[in-house]
BALO-570002 format. One record per residue: residue in one letter; y negated, z, x of N, C-alpha, C, O in turn. Coordinates in steps of 0.1 Angstrom, whole numbers, plus 5000, padded with zeros to 4 digits. Example, Ala and Ser with C-alpha at 12.3 -4.5 7.8 and 13.67 -1.06 7.14 Angstrom:
# BALO-570002
a505750785132504550785123503350785132503350855142s502250715128501150715137500050795129498950805134
***
This chain:
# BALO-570002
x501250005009500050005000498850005009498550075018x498349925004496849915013495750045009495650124999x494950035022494250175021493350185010493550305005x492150085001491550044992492650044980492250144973x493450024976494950034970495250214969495650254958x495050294979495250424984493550514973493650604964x492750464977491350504972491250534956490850624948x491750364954491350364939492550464931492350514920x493550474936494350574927493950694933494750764926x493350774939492350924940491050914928490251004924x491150794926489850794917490050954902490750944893x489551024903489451124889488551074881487551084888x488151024871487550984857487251094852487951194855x486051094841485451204831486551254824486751374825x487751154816488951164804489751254820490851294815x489651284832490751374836490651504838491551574842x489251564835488451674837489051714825489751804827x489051674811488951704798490551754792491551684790x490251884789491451944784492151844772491551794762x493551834776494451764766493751764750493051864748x493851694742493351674722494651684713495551614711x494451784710495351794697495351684684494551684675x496551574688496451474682496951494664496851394658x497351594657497651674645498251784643498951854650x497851814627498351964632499551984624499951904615x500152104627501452164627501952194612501152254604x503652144606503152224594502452354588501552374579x503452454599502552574596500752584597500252684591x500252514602498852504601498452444590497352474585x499252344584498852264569498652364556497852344547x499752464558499252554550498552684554498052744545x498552724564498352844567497252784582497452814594x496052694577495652664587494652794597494652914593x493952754607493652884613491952914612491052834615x491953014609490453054607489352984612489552934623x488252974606487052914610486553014612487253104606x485453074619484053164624482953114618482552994614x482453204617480953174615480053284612480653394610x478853284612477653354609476853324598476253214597x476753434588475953404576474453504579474153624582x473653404574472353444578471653494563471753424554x470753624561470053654550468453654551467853734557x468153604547466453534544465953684538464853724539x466853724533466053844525465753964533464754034533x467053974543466554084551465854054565465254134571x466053934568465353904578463753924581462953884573x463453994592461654024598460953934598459953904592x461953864615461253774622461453894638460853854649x461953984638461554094649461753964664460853954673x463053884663463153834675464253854683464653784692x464854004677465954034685466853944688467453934699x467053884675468353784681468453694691469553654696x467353654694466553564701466353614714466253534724x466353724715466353794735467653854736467853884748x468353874731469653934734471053794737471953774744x470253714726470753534727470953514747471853504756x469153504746468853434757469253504769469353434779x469453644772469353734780470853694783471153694795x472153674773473453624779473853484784474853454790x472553374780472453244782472153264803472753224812x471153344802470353324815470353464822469953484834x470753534816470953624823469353714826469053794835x468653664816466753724815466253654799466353544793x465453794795464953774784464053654782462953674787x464253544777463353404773463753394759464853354756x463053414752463353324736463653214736464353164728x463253154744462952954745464152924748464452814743x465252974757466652984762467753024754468953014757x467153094741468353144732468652974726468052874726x470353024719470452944709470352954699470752854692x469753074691469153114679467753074679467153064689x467153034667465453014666465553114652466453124644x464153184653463853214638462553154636461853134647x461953104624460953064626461053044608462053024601x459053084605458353164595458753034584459252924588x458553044570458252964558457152994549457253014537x455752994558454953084547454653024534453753074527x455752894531455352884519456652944507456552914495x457453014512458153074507457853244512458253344507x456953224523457153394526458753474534459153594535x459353354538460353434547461153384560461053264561x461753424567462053384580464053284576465053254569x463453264584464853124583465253134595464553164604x466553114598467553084616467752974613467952954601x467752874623468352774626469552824639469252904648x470652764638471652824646472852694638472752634628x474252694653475352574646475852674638476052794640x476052564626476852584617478652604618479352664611x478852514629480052494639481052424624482052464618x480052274624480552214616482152184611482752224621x483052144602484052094601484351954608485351944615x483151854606483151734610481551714618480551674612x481451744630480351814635479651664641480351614650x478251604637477751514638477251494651476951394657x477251634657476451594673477751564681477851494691x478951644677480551584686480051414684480051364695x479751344674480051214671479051124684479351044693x477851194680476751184690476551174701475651114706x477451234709477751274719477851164729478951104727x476951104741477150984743478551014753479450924752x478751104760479551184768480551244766481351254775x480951314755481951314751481551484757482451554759x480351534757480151694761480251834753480051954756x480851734736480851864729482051854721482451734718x482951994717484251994720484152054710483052114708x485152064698485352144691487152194693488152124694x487052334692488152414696489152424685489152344676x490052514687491252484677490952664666491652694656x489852734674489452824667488252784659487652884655x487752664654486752554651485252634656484052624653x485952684666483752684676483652544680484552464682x482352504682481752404686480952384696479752364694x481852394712480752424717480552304727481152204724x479552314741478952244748479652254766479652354772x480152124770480452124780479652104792479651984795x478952174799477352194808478152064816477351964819x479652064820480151974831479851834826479551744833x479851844812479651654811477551634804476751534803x477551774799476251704791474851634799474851654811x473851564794473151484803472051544794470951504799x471951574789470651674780469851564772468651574770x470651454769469851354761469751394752470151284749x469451474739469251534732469551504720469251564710x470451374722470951304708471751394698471751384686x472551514707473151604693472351644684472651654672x470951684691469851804683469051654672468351674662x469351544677468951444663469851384657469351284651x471751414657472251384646472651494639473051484627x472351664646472451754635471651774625470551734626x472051824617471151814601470151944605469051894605x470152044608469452164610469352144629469252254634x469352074634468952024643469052184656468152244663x470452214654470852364659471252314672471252434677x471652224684471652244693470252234699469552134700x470052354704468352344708468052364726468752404735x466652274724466452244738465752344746464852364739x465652414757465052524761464252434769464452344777x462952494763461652434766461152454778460052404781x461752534788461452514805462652454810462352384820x463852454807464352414815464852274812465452194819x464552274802464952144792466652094790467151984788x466952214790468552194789468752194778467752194772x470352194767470452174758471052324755472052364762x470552394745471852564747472152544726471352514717x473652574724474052554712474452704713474652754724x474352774699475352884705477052844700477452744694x477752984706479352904705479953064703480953104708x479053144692479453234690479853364701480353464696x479553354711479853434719481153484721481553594724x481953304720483453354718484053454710485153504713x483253484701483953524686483453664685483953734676x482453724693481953844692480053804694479453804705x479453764682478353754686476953844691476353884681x476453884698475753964704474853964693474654074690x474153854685473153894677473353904663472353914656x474453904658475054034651475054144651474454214643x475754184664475654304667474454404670474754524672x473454384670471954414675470954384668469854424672x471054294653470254274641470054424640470854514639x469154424640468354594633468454574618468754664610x468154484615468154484599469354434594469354424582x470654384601471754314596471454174589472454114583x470554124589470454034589471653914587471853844578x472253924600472853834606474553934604474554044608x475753864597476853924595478053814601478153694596x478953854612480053774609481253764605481853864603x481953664601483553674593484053564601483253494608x485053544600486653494607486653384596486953274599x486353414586487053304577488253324572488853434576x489153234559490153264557491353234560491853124560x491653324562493653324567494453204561495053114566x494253254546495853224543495253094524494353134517x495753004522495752914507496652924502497652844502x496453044495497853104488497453004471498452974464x496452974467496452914452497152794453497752744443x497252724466497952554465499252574465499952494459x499752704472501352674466501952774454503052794450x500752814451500852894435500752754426501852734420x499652664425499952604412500752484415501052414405x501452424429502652394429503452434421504052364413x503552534422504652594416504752594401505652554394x503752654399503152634383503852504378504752504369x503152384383503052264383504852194375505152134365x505752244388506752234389507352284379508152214372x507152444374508152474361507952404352508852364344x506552384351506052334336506852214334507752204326x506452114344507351994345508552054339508652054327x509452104347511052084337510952174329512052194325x510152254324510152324308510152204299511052164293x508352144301508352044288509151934291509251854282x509651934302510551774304511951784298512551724289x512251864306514151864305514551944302515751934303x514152084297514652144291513952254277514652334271x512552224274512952264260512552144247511852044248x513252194238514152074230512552044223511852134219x512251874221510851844213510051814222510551834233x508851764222507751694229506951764234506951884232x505951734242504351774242503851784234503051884233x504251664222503351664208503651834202502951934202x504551824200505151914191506151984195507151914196x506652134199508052154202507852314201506752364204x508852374198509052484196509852604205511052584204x509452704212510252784218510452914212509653014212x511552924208511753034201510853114187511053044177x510253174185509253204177507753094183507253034174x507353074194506352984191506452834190507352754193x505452824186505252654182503952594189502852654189x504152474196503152464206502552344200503552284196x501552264197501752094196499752054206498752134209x500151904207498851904214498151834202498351774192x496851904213495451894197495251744194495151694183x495051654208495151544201495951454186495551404176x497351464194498251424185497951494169497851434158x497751644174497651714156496351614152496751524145x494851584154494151494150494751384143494651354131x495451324156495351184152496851194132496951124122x497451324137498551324127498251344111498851304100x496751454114495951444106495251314094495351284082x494551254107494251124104494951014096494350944087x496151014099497250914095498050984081498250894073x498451084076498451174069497751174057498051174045x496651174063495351244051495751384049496151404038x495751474055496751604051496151684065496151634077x495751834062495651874070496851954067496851994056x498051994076499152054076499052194087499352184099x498752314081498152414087499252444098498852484109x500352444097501652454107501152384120500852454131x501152294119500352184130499052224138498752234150x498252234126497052314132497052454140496252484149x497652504138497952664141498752654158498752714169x499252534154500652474166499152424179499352424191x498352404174497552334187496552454188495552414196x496352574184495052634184495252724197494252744205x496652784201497152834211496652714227496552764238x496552634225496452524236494752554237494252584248x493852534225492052474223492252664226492252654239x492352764225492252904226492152884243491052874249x493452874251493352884263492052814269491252874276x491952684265490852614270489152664272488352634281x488952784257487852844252487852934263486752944269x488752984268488953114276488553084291487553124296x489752964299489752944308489152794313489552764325x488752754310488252544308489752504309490652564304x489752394316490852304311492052354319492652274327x492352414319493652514327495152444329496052444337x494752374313496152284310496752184320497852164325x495152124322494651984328495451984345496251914351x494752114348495252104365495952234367495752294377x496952264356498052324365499352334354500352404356x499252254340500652304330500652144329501852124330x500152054328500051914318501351844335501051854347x502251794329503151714335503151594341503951564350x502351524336501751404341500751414346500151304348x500251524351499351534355499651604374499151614385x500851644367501851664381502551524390502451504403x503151434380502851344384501851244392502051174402x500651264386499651204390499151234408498651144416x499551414411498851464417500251454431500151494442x501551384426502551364439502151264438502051244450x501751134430501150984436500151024446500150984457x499151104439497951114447498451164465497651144475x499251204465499751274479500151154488499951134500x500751104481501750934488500750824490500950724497x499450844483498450704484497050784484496250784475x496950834499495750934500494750824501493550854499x494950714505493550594507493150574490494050614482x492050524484491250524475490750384475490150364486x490850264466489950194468489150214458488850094457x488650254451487750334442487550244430488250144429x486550254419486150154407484950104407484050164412x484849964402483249944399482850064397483450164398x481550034393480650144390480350134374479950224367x480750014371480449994356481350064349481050124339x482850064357484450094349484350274351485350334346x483250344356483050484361482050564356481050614361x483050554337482250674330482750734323483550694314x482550844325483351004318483750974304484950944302x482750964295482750914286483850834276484250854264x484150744285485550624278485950744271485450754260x486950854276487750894274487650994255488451034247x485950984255485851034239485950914232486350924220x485550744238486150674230487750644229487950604218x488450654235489950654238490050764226490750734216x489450904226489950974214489550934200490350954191x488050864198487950824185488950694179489650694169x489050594189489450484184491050554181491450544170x491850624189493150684185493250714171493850634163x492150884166492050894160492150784142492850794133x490750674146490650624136491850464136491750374127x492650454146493250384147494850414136495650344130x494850564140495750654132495450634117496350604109x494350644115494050664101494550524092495050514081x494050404103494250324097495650224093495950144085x496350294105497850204103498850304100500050264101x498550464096499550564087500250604099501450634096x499950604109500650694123500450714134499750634139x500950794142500050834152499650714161500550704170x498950634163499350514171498850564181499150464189x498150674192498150674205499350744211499850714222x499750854201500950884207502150804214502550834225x502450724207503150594210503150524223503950434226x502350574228501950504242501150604254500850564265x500950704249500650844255501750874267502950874264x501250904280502150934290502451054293503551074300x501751134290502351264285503251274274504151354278x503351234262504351214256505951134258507151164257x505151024262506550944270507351014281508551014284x506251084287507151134301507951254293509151274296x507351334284508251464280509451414268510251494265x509451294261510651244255511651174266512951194264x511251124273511751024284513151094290513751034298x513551234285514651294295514851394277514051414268x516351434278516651504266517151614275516851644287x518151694265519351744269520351734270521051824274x520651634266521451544267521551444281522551364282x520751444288520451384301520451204299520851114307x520051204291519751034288518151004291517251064286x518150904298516750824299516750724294517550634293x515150734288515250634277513850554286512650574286x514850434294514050364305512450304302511450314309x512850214289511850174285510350204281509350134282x510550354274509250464272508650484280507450514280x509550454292508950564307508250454316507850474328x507950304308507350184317505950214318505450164327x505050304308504150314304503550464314502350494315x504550544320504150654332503550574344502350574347x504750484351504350424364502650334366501750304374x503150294349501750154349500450234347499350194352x500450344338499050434345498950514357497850504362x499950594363499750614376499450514385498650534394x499950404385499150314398497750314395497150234402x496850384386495950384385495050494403494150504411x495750534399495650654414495450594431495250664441x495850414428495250334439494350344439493850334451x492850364423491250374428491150474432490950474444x491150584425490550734425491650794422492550734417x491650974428492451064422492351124409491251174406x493451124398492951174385492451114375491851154364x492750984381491850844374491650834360490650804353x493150884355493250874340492550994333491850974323x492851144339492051184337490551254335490051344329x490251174343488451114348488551034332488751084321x488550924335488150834324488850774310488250684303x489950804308490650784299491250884287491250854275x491851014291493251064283491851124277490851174282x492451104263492051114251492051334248491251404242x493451374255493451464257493051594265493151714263x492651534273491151564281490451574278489851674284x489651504269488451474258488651594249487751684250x489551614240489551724233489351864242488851954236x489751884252489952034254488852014264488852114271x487851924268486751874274485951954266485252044271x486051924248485251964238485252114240484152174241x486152154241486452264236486452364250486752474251x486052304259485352364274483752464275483452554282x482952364262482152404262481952534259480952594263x482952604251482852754248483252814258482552914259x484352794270484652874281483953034283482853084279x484753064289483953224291484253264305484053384309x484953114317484253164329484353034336485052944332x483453044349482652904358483452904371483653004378x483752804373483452794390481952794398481152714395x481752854406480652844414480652804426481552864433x479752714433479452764449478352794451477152764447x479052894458477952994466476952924473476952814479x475853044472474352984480474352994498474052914507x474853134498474353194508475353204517475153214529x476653204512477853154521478153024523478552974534x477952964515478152784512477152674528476052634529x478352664535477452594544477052424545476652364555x477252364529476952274523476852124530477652034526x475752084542476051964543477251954554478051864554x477152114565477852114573479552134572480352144581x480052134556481352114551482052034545482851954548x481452064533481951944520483151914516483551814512x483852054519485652014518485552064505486652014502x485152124493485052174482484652014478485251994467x484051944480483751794471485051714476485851664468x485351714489486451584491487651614488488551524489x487951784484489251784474489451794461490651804456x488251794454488151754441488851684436488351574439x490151664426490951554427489951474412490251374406x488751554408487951494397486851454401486251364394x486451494410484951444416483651494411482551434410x484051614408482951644397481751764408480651804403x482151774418481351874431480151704438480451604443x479351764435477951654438478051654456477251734459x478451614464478651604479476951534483476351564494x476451464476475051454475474251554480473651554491x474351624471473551804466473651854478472551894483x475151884485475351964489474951914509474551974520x475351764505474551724523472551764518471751744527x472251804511470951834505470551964511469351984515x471352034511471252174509471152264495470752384494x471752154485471552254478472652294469473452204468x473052384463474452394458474452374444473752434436x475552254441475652184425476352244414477352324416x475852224403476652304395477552214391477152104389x478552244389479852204386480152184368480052284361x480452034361480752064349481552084343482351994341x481652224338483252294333483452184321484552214316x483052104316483952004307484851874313485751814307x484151864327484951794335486451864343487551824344x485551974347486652004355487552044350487552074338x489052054362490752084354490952184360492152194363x489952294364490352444367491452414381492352504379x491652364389492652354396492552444411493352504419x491252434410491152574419490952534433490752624441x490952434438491252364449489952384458490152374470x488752404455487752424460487952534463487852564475x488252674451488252774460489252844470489052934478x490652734467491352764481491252704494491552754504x490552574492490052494501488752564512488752534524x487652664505486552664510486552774524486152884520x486852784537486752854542485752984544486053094550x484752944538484053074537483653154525482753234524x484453114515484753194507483753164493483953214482x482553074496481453034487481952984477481453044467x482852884472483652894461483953004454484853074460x483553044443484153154432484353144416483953064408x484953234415485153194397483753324389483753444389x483153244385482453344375482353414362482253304356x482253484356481953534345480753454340479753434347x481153384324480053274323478253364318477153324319x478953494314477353584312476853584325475653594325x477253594336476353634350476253504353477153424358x474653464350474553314354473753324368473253414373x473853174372473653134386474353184394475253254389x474253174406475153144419475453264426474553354427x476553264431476753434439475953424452476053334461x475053524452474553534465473253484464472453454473x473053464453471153434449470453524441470853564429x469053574449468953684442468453674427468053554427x468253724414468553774405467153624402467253534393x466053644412464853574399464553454409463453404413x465953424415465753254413467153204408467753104413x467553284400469153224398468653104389467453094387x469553014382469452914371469452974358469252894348
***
């Protein structure tokens, strides 16, 4: 080998300095992934004293400079109170992307921090962050982010006013393999093993039927048949109580829907014309008066909730042909997740109706909610009903309990816990004080 031959393989590159990348993660991490950090900041108790800001800089440099912390506080006198800018230690962190160098790292404990070895202090992270938190120290003109203090933050600890509090984040998403499960019984309750339909079917002393169907049976009838009625009020009751409860964690086809949704996580989404809530109260009227007019239920007939829960007896016969009518609306789940239930099922619409009485909310939080720097509460929405807009805004959306299917997914999803369920008398948002709530 020649000596030039000899040189170039001594050569070390930037990519050899750089610790190995975890190319995915582990099952056990899928469910039990591992804590996020962070720092939540309170406007209400905050001074302005500074501390955080010399105790910052004094571990940066080893001497009190404010200008060298990675904390800033700085006044809003049109609000009358002190604000931190500081990283959020994004999910999907926009100055990593920015990074012409490749100098900012995010860890497997999700800190986000700054490699002094590669950065060139071009300052591009502090203009693709939104709160513009990796900050430049104005003598020396370097770039200082904080990185938590490796999980013990100094200006935490030293807030005179507490101000500033930290949490770990959460452990464990114990709701996703609860309403699995949920999901799962219901399925072979109403499927395969108790005797009768969705529409209508009986377990022991109770009698269950869906409110749709009783309408449309109504309709076609001319007869209000109080048995029937009584049979759906147990279903519109739950709804009053809990919003659509049915929707995202008992309804079968909706289980269905949500193992397609697993197998075809890409989206090519809908016009915009074909994407309105709405349809689905026409889908209930025209049923209804379509019932009336030809003496039977005519949406049932073609209902995939119904089909899917006749489609198997006890007798263990499949009745192939009913069941052509499940697959041809779930391919619907190539646009969007929930598709049918977004804009179509008629029975959605009803207990949509009947949401409006509810007697408790989903919320996200103000003050824990770190809104543009997450957005995993909007991107697992399998309804879309979390404004991802709003929340790259800063501001936190209210959520419409006639849309949503209670599935809960935001608040197992939310790492810092700003997701909550509310009591619908205690209005506005947890963690806003009392006379600016909505």
């Amino acid at each position: 080998m020649s000596q030039s031959a000899k040189e170039r393989t001594n050569i070390i590159s930037l990519d050899d300095l750089r610790p190995p990348s975890k190319e995915k993660r582990s099952l056990s991490e899928h469910f039990m992934p591992p804590r996020h950090s962070y720092i939540l900041f309170d406007p209400e108790k905050c001074t302005g004293c500074g501390t955080c800001e010399m105790v910052c800089s004094q571990r940066n440099t080893a001497k009190i400079a404010p200008s060298s912390a990675s904390i800033q506080v700085i006044r809003d006198e049109d609000l009358g109170k002190n604000f931190a800018i500081l990283c959020q230690h994004c999910r999907r962190p926009l100055c990593l992307e920015a990074c012409p160098t490749r100098a900012i790292e995010k860890g497997d404990d999700g800190i986000v921090r700054i490699n002094k070895l590669f950065c060139v202090e071009c300052g591009l992270c502090t203009m693709a962050c939104p709160e513009a938190a990796p900050l430049r120290d104005q003598k020396t003109r370097g770039i200082n982010k904080c990185d938590l203090c490796d999980g013990d933050p100094l200006c935490v600890k030293h807030c005179p006013e507490k101000a500033l509090t930290f949490t770990r984040g959460k452990a464990f998403r114990w709701i996703k393999g609860l309403r699995w499960s949920v999901q799962l019984v219901s399925f072979l309750l109403l499927v395969m093993i108790l005797v009768g339909t969705f529409c209508y079917f009986t377990a022991g002393a109770v009698t269950l039927a869906c409110p749709a169907g009783v309408l449309q049976n109504v309709a076609s009838s001319k007869t209000i048949v109080l048995v029937g009625v009584s049979a759906a009020l147990a279903l519109l009751i739950l709804t009053a109580l809990a919003g659509r409860l049915f929707c995202g964690w008992v309804c079968p086809f909706g289980f269905i829907l949500d193992l397609v949704g697993t197998i075809i996580p890409k989206k090519i989404g809908w016009p915009s014309f074909l994407k309105s809530r709405m349809t689905k109260y026409g889908v209930l009227v025209g049923a209804v008066g379509a019932s009336s007019v030809l003496g039977y239920q005519a949406f049932c007939t073609i209902c995939p909730i119904g089909s899917l829960c006749r489609s198997y007896g006890v007798q263990g016969v499949f009745r192939g042909a009913e069941l052509a009518i499940v697959p041809a609306i779930a391919s619907l789940e190539v646009a969007e997740r929930r598709s049918w239930c977004r804009y179509f099922c008629p029975v959605g619409a009803v207990l949509g109706i009947m949401a409006n009485a509810r007697l408790i909310n989903i919320v996200i939080g103000a003050k824990q909610c770190k809104k543009f720097s997450c957005t995993q509460c909007a991107e697992v929405c399998p309804v879309g009903v979390i404004d991802k807009d709003l929340l790259r805004e800063g501001v936190s959306p209210i959520i419409p309990m006639t849309e949503c299917i209670m599935c809960m997914r935001c608040i197992d999803r939310c790492p810092y816990g700003a997701a909550k369920i509310n009591v619908r008398w205690r209005k506005g948002v947890p963690g806003i004080p009392e006379e600016t709530r909505l």
